[in-house]
C-alpha positions in Angstrom: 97.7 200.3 11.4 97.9 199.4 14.8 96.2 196.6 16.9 95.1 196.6 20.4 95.3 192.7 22.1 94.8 190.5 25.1 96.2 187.5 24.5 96.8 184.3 27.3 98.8 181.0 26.2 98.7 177.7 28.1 101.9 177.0 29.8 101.2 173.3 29.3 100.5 172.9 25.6 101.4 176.5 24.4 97.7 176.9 22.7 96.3 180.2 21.9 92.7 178.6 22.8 92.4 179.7 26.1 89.6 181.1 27.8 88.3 182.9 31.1 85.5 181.1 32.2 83.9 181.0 35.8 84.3 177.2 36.8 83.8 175.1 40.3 87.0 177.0 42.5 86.3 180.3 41.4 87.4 182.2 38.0 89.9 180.2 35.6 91.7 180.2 32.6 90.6 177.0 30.6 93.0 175.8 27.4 90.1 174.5 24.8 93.3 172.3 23.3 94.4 170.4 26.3 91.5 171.2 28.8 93.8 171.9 31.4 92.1 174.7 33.9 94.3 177.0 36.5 92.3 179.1 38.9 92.6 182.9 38.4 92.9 185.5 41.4 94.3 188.5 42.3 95.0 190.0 38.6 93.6 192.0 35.9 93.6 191.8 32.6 94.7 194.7 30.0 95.2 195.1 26.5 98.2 196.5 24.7 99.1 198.0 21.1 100.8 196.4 18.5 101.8 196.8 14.8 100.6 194.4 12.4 104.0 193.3 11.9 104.3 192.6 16.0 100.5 191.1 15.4 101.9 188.4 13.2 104.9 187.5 14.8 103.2 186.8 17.8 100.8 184.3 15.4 104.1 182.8 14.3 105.0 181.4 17.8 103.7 179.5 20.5 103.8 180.0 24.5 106.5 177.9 26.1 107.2 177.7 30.0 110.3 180.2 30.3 109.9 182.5 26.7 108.6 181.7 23.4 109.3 179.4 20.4 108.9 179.6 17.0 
């Protein structure tokens, strides 16, 4: 079974938790784990599809400035 996702990690803390939210500067991304916010323009989001086994290995690891970690 495939998944279709949209997912946006914080370079800072390499949460998961982040949102798009519409804050003081404009449209921003907003980490819920370190509170950092980064103001959004020029860009749109999509979705992709992944296998469940793609699914969880992208559970597994964590964002981290320059590629992943797990």
């Amino acid at each position: 079974m495939d998944n279709f996702v949209s997912v946006i990690f914080c370079s800072n803390c390499g949460s998961r938790y982040v949102e798009i939210r519409e804050g003081r500067r404009g449209t921003e991304f907003y980490c819920r784990t370190c509170q950092v916010s980064e103001t959004v323009s020029n860009f749109t989001l999509g979705h992709c599809r992944v296998t469940n086994t793609e699914l969880q290995g992208a559970r597994d690891s964590r964002g981290v400035s320059g590629g992943r970690k797990k």
